[in-house]
C-alpha positions as CSV (number, residue, x, y, z in Angstrom):
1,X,12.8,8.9,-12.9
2,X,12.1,8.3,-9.5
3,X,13.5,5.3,-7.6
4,X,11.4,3.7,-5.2
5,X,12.0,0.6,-3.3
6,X,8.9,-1.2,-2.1
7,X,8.7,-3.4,1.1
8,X,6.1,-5.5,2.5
9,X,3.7,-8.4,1.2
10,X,3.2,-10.2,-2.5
11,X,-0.3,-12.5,-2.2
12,X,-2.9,-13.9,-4.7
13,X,-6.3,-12.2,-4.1
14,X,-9.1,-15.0,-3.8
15,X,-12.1,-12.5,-5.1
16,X,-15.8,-13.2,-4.7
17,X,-18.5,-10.8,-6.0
18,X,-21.5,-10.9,-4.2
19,X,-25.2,-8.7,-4.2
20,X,-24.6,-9.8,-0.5
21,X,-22.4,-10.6,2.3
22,X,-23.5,-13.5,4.3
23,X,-23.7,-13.1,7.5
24,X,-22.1,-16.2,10.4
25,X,-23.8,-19.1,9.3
26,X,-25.4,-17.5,6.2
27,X,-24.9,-19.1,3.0
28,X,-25.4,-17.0,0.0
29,X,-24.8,-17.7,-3.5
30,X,-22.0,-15.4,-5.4
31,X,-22.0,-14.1,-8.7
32,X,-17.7,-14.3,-10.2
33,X,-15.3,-15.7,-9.1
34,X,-11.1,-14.4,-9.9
35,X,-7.9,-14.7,-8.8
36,X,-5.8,-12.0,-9.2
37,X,-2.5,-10.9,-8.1
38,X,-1.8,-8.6,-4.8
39,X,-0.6,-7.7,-1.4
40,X,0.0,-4.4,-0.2
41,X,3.5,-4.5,-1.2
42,X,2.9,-5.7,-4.9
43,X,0.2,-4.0,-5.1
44,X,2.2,-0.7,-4.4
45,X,4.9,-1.4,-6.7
46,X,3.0,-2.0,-9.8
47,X,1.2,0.6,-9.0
48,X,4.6,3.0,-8.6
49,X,5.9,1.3,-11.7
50,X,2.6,2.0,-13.9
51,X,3.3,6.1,-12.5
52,X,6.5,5.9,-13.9
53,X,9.1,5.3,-11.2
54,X,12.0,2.5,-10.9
55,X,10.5,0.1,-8.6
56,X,12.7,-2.6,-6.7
57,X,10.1,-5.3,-4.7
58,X,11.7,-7.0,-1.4
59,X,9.5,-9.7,-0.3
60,X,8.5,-13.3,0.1
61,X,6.6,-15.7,-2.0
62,X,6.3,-19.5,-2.1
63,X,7.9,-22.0,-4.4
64,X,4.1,-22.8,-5.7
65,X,1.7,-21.7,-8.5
66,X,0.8,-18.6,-7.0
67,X,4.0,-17.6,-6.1
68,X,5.2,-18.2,-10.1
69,X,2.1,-16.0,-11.1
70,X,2.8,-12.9,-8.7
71,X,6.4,-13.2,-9.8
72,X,5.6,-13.0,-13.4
73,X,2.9,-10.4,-13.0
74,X,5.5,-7.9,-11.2
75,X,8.0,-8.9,-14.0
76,X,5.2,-7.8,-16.5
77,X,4.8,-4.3,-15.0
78,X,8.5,-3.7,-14.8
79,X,9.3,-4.6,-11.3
80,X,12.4,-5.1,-10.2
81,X,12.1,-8.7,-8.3
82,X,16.0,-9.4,-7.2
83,X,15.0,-9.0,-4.1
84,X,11.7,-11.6,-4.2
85,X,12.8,-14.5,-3.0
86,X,11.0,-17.6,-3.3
87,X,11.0,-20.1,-0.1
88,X,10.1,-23.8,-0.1
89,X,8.9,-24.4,3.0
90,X,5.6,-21.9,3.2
91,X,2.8,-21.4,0.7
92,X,2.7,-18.0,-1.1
93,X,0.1,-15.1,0.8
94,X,-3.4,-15.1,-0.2
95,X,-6.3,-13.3,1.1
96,X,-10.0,-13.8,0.4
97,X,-12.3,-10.7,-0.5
98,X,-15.5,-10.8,-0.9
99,X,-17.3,-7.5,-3.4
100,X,-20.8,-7.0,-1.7
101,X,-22.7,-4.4,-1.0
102,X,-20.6,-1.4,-2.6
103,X,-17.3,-2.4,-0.4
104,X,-14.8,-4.9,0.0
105,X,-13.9,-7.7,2.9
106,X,-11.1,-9.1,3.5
107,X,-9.4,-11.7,5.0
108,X,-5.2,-11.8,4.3
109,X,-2.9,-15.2,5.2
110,X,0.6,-14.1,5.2
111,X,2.7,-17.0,4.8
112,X,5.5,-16.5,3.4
113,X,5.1,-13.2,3.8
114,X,6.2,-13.9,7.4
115,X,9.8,-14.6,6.0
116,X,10.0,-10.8,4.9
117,X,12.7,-10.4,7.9
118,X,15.5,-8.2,8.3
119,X,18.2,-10.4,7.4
120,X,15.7,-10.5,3.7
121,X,16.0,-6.9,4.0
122,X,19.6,-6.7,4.7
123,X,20.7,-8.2,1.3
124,X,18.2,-5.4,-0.2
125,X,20.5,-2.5,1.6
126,X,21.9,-1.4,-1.9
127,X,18.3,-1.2,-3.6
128,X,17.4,0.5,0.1
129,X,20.1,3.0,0.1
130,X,19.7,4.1,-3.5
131,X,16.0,4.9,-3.0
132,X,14.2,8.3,-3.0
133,X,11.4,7.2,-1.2
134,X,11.2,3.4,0.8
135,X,7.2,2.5,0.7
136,X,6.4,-0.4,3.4
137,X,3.1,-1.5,5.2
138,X,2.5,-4.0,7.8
139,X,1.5,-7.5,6.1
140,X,5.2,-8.1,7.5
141,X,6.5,-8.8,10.9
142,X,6.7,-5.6,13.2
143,X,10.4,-5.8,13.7
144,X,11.2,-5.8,9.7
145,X,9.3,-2.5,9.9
146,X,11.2,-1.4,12.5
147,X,14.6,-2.4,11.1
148,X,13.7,-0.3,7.7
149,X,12.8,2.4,9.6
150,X,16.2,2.8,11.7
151,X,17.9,1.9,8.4
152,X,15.6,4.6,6.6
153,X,16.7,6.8,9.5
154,X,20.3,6.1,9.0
155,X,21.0,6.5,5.7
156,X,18.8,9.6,5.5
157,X,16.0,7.8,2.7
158,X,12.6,9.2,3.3
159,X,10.0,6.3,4.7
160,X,6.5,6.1,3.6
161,X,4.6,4.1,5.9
162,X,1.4,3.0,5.0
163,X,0.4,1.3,8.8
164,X,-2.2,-1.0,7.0
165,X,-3.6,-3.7,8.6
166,X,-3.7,-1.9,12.2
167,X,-1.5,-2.4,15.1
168,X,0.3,-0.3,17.1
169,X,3.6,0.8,16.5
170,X,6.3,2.0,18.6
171,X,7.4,6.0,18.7
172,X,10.6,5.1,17.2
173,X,9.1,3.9,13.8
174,X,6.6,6.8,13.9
175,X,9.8,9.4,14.6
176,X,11.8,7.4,12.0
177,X,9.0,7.6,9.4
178,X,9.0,10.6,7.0
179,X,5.3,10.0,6.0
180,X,2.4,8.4,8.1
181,X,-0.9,7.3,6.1
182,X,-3.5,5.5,7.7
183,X,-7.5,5.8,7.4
184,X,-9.1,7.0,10.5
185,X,-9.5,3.7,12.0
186,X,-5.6,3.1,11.9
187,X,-5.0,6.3,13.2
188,X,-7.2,5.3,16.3
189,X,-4.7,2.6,17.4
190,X,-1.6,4.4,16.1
191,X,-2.7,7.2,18.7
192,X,-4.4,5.5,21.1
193,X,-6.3,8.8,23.2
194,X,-6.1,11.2,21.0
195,X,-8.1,13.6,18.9
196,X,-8.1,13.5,15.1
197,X,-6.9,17.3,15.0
198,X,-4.7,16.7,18.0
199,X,-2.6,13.7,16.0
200,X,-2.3,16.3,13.1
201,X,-0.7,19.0,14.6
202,X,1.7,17.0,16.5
203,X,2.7,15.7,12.9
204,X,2.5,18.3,10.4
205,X,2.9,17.5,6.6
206,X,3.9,13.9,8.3
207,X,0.3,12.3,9.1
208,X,-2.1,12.3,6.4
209,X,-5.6,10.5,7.2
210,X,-7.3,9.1,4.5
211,X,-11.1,9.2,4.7
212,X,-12.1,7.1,1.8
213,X,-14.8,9.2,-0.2
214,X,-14.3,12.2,1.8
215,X,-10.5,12.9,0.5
216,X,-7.1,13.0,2.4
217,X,-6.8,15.5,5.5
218,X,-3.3,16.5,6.9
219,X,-2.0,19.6,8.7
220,X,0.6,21.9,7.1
221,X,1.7,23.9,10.0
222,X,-0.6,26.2,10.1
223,X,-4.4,25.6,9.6
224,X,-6.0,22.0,9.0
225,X,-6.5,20.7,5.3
226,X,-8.7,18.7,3.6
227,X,-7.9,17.4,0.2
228,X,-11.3,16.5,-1.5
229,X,-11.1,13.3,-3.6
230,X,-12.2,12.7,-7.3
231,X,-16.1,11.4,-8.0
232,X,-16.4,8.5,-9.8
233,X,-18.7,5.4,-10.7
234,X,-16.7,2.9,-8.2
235,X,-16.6,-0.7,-9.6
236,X,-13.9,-2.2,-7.1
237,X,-12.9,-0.4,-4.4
238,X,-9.6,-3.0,-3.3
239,X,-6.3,-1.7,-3.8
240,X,-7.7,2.0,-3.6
241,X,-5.3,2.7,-1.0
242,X,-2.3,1.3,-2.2
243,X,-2.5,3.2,-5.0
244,X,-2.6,6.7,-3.2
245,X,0.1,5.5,-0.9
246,X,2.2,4.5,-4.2
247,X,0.9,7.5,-6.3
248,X,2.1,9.9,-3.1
249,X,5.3,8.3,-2.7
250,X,6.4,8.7,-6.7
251,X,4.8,12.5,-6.6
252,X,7.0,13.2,-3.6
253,X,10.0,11.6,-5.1
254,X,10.1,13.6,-7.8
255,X,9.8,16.9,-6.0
256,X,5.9,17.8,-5.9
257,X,4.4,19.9,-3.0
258,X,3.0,18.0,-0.2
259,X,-0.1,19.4,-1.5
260,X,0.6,18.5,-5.6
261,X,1.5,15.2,-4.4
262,X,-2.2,14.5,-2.5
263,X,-3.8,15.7,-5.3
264,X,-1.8,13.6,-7.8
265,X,-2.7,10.6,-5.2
266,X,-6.3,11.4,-5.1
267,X,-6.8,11.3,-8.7
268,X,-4.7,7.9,-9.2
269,X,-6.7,6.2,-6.6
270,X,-10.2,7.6,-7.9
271,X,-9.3,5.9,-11.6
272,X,-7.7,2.4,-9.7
273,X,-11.4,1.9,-8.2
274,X,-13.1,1.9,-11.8
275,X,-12.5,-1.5,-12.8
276,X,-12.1,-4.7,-11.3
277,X,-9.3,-6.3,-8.9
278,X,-6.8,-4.8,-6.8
279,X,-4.2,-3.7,-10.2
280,X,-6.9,-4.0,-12.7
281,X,-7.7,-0.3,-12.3
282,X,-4.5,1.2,-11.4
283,X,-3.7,4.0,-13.8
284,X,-0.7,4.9,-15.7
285,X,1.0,8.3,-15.8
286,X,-0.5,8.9,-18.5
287,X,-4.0,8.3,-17.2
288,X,-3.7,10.5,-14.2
289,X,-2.4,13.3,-15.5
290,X,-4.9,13.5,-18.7
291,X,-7.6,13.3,-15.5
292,X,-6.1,15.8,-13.4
């Protein structure tokens, strides 16, 4: 079983569903309303869990009713939440998504997923250093990233970095970081100048860009390759990514080819966006590999 130790955000989604989205000053009337656990970080390590793996969560939630509800919803998909640490002076993470128009919007408040620091992560070095694979994303502070990547570096534990929501990061994290998976806007401001193609062959079987419908593209050394996705009848496209990003990280973990392990990815993520919320759709092992 693979282990994988997950770092980064835990947040209630705040989900609208909408025929529309309003536009400034636009009022529009919705159609549901739910809240539904998620983050980027928790929403990667249920996902992991749900593939099979031994997931540890480090992360940050309030002492409030959201914060209870994403604890007990990692505890229900067999998370390990040592390493969650609830804080009493900032509400729990919550982001507001409205469903309109085939596609999601978001808006994310981190609170108390500001307090994932690197002293949080330093009582995590155990789970850290006993990892096959450390998955993290940016909902955190830059420096925590930057920490896990020199400890990542350190201790020799591959990094999967999953730069999501966009900023720049320094060469050091990108050097440090075994995997590199943003969407081709991220990978815009991660390389700042430079061609698409021109970012992949500097980082071969190290970048891979995801291009939503399109598939995954990376470069393997020696030619360019795109990895078509799965069609399917999307319901909810939120969370999409986190599941490739957690589907590729328990693939790799457990030995796959670069190649096996995008595919694998691909077809987790094409089930997750089939029903509703963030986790709702996120597939078992099971799932996948009857779909593959």
């Amino acid at each position: 079983m693979a282990k994988i130790c997950v770092i980064g955000s835990c947040s209630m989604d705040l989900v609208v569903t909408s025929s529309k989205r309003p536009h400034a000053g636009e009022t529009v009337l919705g159609e549901k309303f739910a809240t539904v656990p998620g983050g980027k970080g928790a929403n990667q390590a249920v996902a992991a869990s749900r593939l099979g793996a031994d997931v540890t969560m480090v992360g940050c939630v309030g002492e409030d009713f959201y914060g209870t509800e994403i604890m007990e919803n990692l505890k229900r998909n067999r998370v390990i939440t040592t390493n969650v640490e609830p804080v009493t002076h900032v509400k729990s993470g919550i982001a507001h998504i409205i469903l309109a128009e085939g596609d999601n919007s978001i808006i994310v408040v981190k609170g108390a997923n500001d307090l994932v620091t690197p002293k949080l992560v330093e009582r995590a070095l155990d789970a850290i250093k006993g990892s096959d694979m450390v998955l993290i994303q940016q909902e955190i502070p830059e420096e925590t990233v930057s920490y896990v990547s020199e400890l990542c570096h350190k201790f020799n534990v591959p990094m999967l970095l999953n730069p999501a929501p966009a900023r720049p990061i320094s060469d050091t994290i990108i050097e440090n970081a075994a995997y590199l998976t943003p969407n081709e806007h991220e990978c815009t401001i991660l390389f700042p100048g430079m061609s698409t193609i021109d970012a992949l062959r500097k980082y071969p079987n190290k970048l891979f860009i995801t291009e939503g419908s399109n598939g995954v593209r990376f470069y393997d050394g020696e030619q360019e390759v795109l990895v078509p996705t799965y069609k399917v009848n999307a319901i909810d496209t939120t969370g999409a990514g986190d599941t490739f990003n957690a589907a590729f990280a328990v693939a790799l973990a457990e030995g796959s080819s670069i190649l096996d392990s995008v595919k694998f990815a691909n077809r987790a993520a094409s089930l997750s966006v089939t029903k509703f919320g963030a986790q709702g759709g996120m597939p078992t092992r099971a799932e996948v590999e009857a779909n593959l």
